[in-house]
C-alpha positions in Angstrom: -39.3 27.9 10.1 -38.3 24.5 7.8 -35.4 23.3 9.5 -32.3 22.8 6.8 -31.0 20.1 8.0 -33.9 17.8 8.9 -33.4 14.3 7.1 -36.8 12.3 6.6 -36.7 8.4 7.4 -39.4 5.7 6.1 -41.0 4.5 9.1 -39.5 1.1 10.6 -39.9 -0.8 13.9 -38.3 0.6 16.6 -34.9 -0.5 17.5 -34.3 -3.8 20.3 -32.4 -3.2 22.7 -29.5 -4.8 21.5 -29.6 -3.4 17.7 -29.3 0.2 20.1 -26.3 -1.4 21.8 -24.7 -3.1 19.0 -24.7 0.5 17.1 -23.2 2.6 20.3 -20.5 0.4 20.3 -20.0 -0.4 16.5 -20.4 3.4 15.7 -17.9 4.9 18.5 -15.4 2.2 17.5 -15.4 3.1 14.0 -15.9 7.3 14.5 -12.4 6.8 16.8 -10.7 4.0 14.1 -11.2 6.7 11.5 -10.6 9.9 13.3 -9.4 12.5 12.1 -10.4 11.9 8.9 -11.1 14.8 7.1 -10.1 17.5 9.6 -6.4 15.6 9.3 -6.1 17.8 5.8 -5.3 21.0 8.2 -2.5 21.2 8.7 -0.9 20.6 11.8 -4.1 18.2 13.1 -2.4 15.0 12.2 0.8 15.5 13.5 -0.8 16.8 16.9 -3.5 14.1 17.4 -0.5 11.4 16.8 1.2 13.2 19.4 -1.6 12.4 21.7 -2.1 9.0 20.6 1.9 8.5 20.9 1.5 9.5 24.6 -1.9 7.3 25.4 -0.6 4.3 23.8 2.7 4.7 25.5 0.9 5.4 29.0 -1.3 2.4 28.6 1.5 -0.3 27.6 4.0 0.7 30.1 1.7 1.2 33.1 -1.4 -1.3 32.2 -0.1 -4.3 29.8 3.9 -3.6 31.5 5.4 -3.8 28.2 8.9 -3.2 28.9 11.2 -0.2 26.5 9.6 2.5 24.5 6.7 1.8 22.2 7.9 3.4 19.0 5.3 5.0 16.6 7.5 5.7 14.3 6.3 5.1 10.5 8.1 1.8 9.6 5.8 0.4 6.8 4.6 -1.7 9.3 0.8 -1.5 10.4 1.2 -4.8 12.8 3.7 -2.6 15.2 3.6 -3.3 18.9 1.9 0.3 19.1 -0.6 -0.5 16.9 -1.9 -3.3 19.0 -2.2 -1.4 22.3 -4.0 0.9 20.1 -6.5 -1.0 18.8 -7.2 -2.4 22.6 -7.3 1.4 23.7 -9.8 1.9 20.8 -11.8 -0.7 21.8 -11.9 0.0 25.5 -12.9 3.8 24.8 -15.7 2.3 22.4 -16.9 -0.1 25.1 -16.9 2.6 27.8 -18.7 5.2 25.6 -21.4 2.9 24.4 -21.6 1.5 28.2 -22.2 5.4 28.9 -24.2 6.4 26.2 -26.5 3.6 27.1 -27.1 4.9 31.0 -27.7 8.6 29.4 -29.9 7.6 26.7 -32.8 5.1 27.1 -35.8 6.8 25.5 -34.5 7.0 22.0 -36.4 4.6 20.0 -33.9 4.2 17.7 -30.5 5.9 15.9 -31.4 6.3 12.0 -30.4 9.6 11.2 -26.9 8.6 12.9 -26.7 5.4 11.3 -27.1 7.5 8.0 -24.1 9.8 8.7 -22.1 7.1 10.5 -22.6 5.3 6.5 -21.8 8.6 4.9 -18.7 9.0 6.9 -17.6 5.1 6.9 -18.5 5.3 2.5 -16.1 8.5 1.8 -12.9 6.9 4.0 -13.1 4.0 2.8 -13.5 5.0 -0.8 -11.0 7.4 -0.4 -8.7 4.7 0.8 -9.1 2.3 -1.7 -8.9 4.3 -4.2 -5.9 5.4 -3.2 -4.5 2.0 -2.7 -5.9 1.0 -6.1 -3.7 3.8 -7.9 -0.8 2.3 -6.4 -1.1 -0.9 -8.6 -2.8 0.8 -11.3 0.1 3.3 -12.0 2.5 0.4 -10.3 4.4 1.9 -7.5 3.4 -0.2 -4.3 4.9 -3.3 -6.3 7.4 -2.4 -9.0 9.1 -4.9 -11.2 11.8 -7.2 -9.4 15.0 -5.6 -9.3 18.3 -7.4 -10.3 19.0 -8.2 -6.2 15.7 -9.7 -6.4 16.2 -11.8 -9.5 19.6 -12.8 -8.1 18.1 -14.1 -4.6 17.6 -17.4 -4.3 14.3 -18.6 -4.2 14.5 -20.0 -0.5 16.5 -16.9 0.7 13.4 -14.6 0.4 10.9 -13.8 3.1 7.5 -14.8 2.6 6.6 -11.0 1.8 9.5 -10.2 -0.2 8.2 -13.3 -2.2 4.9 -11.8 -2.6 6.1 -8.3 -3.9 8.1 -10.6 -6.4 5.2 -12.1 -7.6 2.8 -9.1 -7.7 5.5 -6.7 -9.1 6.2 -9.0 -12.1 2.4 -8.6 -13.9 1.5 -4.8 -15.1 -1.6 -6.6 -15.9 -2.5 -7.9 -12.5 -2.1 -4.8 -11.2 -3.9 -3.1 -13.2 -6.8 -5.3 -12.8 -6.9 -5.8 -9.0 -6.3 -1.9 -8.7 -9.1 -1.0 -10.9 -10.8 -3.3 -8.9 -10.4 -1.3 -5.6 -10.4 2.1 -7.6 -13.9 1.1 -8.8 -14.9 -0.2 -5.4 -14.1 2.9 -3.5 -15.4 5.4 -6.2 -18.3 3.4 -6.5 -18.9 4.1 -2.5 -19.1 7.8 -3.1 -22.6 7.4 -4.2 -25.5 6.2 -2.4 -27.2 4.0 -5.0 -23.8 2.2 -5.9 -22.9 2.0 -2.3 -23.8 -2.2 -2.6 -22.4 -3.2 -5.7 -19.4 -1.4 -4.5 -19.1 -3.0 -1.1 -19.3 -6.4 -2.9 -16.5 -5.3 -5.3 -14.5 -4.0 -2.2 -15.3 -7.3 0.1 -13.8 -9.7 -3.1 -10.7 -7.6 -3.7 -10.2 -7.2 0.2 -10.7 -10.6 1.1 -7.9 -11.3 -1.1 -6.1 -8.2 0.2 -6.5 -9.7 3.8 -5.9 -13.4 3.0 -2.0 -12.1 1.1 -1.5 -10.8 4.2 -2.2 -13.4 7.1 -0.5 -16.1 4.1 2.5 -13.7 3.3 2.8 -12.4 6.9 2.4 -8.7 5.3 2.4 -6.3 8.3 -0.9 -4.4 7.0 -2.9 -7.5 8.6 -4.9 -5.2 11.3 -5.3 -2.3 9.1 -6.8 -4.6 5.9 -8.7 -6.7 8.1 -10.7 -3.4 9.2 -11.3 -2.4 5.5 -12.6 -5.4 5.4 -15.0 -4.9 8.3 -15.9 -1.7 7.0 -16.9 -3.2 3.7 -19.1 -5.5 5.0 -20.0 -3.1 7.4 -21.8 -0.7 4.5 -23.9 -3.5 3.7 -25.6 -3.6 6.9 -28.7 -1.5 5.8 -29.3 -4.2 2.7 -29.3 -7.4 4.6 -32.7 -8.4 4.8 -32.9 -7.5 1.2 -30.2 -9.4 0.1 -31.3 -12.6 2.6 -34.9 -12.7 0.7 -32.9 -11.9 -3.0 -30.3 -14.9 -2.9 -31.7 -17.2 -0.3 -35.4 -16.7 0.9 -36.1 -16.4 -2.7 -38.6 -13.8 -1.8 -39.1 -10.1 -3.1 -36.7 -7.8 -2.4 -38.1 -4.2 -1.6 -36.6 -1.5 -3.7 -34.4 1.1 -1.4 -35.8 4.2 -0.4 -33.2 7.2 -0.7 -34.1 10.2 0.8 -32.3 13.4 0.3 -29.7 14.6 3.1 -31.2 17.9 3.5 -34.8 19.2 2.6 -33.5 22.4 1.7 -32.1 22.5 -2.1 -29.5 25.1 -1.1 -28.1 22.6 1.3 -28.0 19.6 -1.3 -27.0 21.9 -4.3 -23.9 22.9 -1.8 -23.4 19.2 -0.6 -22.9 18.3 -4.4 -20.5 21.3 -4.5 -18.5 19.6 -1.8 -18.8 15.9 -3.1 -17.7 17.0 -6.8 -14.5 19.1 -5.3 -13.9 15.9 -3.0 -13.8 13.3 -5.7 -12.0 15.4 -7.9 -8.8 16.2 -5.7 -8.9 12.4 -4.6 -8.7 11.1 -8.0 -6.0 14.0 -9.0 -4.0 14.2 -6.3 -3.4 9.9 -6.3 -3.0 10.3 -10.4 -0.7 13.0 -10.1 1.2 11.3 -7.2 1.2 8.1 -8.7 2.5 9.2 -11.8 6.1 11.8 -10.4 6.4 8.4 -8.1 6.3 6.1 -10.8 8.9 8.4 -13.4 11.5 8.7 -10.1 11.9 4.9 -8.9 8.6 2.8 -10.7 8.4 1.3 -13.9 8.0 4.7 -15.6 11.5 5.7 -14.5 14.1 5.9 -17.2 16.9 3.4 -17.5 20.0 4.4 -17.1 22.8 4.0 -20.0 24.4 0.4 -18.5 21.3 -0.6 -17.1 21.2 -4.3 -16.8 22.8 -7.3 -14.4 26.4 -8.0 -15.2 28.3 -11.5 -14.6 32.2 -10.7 -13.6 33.5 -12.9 -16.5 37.6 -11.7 -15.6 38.5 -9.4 -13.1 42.2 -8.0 -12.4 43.2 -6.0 -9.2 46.7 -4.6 -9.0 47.5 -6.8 -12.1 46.8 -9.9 -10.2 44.0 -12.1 -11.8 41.4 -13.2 -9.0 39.9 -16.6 -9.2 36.5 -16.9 -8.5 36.6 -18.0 -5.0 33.8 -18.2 -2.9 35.0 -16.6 0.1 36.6 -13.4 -1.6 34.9 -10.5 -0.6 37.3 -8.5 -3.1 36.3 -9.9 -6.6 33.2 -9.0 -8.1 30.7 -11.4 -9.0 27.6 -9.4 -10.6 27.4 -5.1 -11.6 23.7 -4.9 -11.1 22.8 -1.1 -12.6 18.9 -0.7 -12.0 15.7 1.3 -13.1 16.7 3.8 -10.3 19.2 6.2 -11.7 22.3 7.1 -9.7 22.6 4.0 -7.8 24.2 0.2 -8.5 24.8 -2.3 -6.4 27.8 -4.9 -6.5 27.9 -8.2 -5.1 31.1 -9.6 -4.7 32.4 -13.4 -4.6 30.9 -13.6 -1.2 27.6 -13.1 -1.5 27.5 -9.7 0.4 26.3 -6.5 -1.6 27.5 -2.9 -1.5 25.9 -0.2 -2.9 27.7 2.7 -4.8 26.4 5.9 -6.3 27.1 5.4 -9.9 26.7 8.1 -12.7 27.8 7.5 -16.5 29.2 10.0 -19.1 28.0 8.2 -21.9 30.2 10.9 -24.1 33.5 10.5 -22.6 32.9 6.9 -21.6 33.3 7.2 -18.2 32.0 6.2 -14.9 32.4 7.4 -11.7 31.3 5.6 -8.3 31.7 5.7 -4.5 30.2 3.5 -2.2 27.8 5.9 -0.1 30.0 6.1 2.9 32.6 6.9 1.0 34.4 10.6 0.7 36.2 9.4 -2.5 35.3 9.7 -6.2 36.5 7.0 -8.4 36.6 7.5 -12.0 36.7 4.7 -14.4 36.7 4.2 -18.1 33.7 1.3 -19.8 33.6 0.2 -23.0 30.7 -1.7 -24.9 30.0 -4.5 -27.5 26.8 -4.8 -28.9 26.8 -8.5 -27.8 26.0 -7.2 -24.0 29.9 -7.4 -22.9 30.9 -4.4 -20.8 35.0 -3.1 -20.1 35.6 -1.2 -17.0 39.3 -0.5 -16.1 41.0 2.1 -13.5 41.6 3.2 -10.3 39.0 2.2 -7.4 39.5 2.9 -3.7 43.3 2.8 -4.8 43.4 -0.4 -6.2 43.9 -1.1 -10.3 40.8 -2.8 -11.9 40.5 -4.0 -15.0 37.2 -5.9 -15.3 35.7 -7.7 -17.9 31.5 -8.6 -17.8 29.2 -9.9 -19.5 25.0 -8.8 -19.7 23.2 -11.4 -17.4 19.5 -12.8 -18.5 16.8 -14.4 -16.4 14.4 -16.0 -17.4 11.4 -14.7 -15.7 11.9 -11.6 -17.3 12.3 -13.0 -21.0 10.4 -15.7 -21.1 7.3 -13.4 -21.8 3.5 -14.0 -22.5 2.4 -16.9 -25.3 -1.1 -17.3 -26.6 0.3 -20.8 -27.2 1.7 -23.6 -25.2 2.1 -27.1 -26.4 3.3 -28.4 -22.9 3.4 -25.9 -19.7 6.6 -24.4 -19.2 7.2 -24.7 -15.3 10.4 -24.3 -14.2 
């Protein structure tokens, strides 16, 4: 009886002793790294096996490494979190111990192949999956949208190293768009066997660059992109040799065999069922996301009628004219109304910020605002000028205000793209 799920190997040498090792250890470490991708798509799996986690990693720090207070697992943004590191040495350790094990049980296997296949498979579809999901981010722009008004206000030296960086990357559409097609490409590329190398050389350029941002920018994704990383270079394994006689040895480079998965066709014909349906909620379900991301707070959203940065030019309170003082923390000094609807922020003479919900009736000409703590409405009339100056008078948190401002520019925002530049404009 053919068995269905037999996969046929072109002969090679038998495995040292070390190659065995290297893959028990390399192979556990990346099974439990990745787990529990794809079962993590029931639901329910996740949140339980973070539970788990929660408690291991908790266990271990308190009780091995004495780290003092609760390790928090909460989702932060961060992927450089105290928890992450006692989970990465708890990762390790259980790879160590189960390749140390698997080594005692099994010593007359002459080599791993058909694991190292799956192992591949398995590594090529997260990692694609990933990336691609990463890459949508800057391709549809929501990871780094365009500097808002408190960012164009900041000075320079007042922003951290990765607020600087999100600055820098969320003011080019176009490069976004090119490094996210460049790891869109690289992970779709990895769903397939015979672009699995070109791929992983697309995915090691972009990541190395992904990685470097991070260590140079202190980024808290350092652990979690320098494992992508791995994982890239990782997929190349099977291709070494080839590529040492191709670009060094200047030797021939043996075309790659590729056998099927299965030898029965049912099983393949259904394993391209599964692949197709795969690659097709991946790519929908980050386009789609992307996009209803994108239209609420990205640069899709719509701009709301005042939207713009406003200089306090004149500004009355209780019919007393306030000079522009340094150290007030009662005069405005900039109405900053940004892509995200409902919200603006004002910084006053002090430098501090508050942040208001703001909604205008462009019909009746009227705004009404309360800082978010705030149980009271206030309700104020604006007027316009086409030349960018903006009115506001009435009552606001009991006080009288008649305020007169005038549309801010920057010039990072309008000094644009020119084919042409007689002498470099650096400023």
């Amino acid at each position: 009886m053919e068995n269905t799920e037999t996969l046929t190997f072109v002969q090679e040498p038998d495995w040292s002793w070390i190659k065995k090792w290297l893959f028990r250890f390399i192979g556990t470490y990346l099974v439990l790294f990745i787990f529990p991708f794809p079962i993590s798509y029931i639901p329910g799996v996740d949140t339980a096996y973070e539970s788990l986690l929660n408690k291991l990693v908790n266990w271990v720090g308190h009780n091995v490494l004495h780290i003092q207070g609760d390790i928090a697992s909460a989702m932060t943004g961060s992927g450089d979190r105290t928890y992450d590191y006692v989970l990465m040495l708890i990762l390790f350790v259980l790879a160590l111990l189960i390749s140390m094990v698997w080594t005692v049980l099994d010593r007359r296997s002459a080599h791993y192949r058909k694991h190292y296949h799956w192992l591949m498979v398995y590594v090529r579809y997260y990692l694609g999956m990933i990336l691609i999901s990463y890459g949508f981010a800057k391709v549809i722009k929501t990871q780094f949208p365009y500097p808002g008004f408190v960012q164009l206000l900041k000075p320079l030296g007042d922003a951290s190293p990765m607020g600087l960086a999100w600055t820098f990357m969320g003011y080019s559409p176009l490069f976004n768009l090119f490094t996210g097609l460049g790891e869109v490409i690289g992970g779709f590329l990895l769903f397939f066997r015979r672009t699995t190398t070109i791929g992983a050389f697309l995915l090691i350029s972009v990541l190395a660059t992904v990685v470097m941002m991070n260590f140079s920018y202190d980024i808290p994704v350092k652990l979690y992109s320098t494992h992508l990383l791995l994982m890239s270079v990782f997929l190349l394994t099977p291709d070494f040799k080839r590529l040492y006689h191709f670009f060094i040895s200047n030797k021939q480079a043996e075309p790659a065999v590729y056998t099927p998965h299965f030898t029965d066709r049912r099983w393949n014909m259904a394993r391209w069922v599964v692949k197709i349906l795969f690659i097709a909620y991946v790519l929908i379900s980050n386009v789609n996301s992307g996009l209803q991301r994108s239209k609420q707070y990205g640069d899709l959203a719509s701009r709301p009628p005042l939207y713009g940065a406003y200089l306090v030019t004149n500004f009355v309170l209780n019919g007393d004219t306030l000079p522009p003082l340094m150290t007030d923390d009662r005069r405005w000094k900039h109405l900053l109304v940004d892509r995200r609807e409902g919200f603006a922020f004002i910084q006053f003479m002090s430098g501090k910020y508050g942040r208001y919900n703001f909604a205008t009736d462009t019909s009746a000409r009227t705004i009404s605002m309360n800082f978010q703590n705030s149980a009271i409405t206030n309700n104020l009339t604006y007027t316009t000028r086409d030349t960018g100056y903006l009115h506001i008078q009435g009552i606001l948190e009991k006080d009288t205000v008649d305020i007169d401002l005038k549309k801010k520019g920057f010039l990072l925002v309008d000094r644009g793209f020119h084919w042409i530049n007689e002498r470099p404009y650096n400023r």
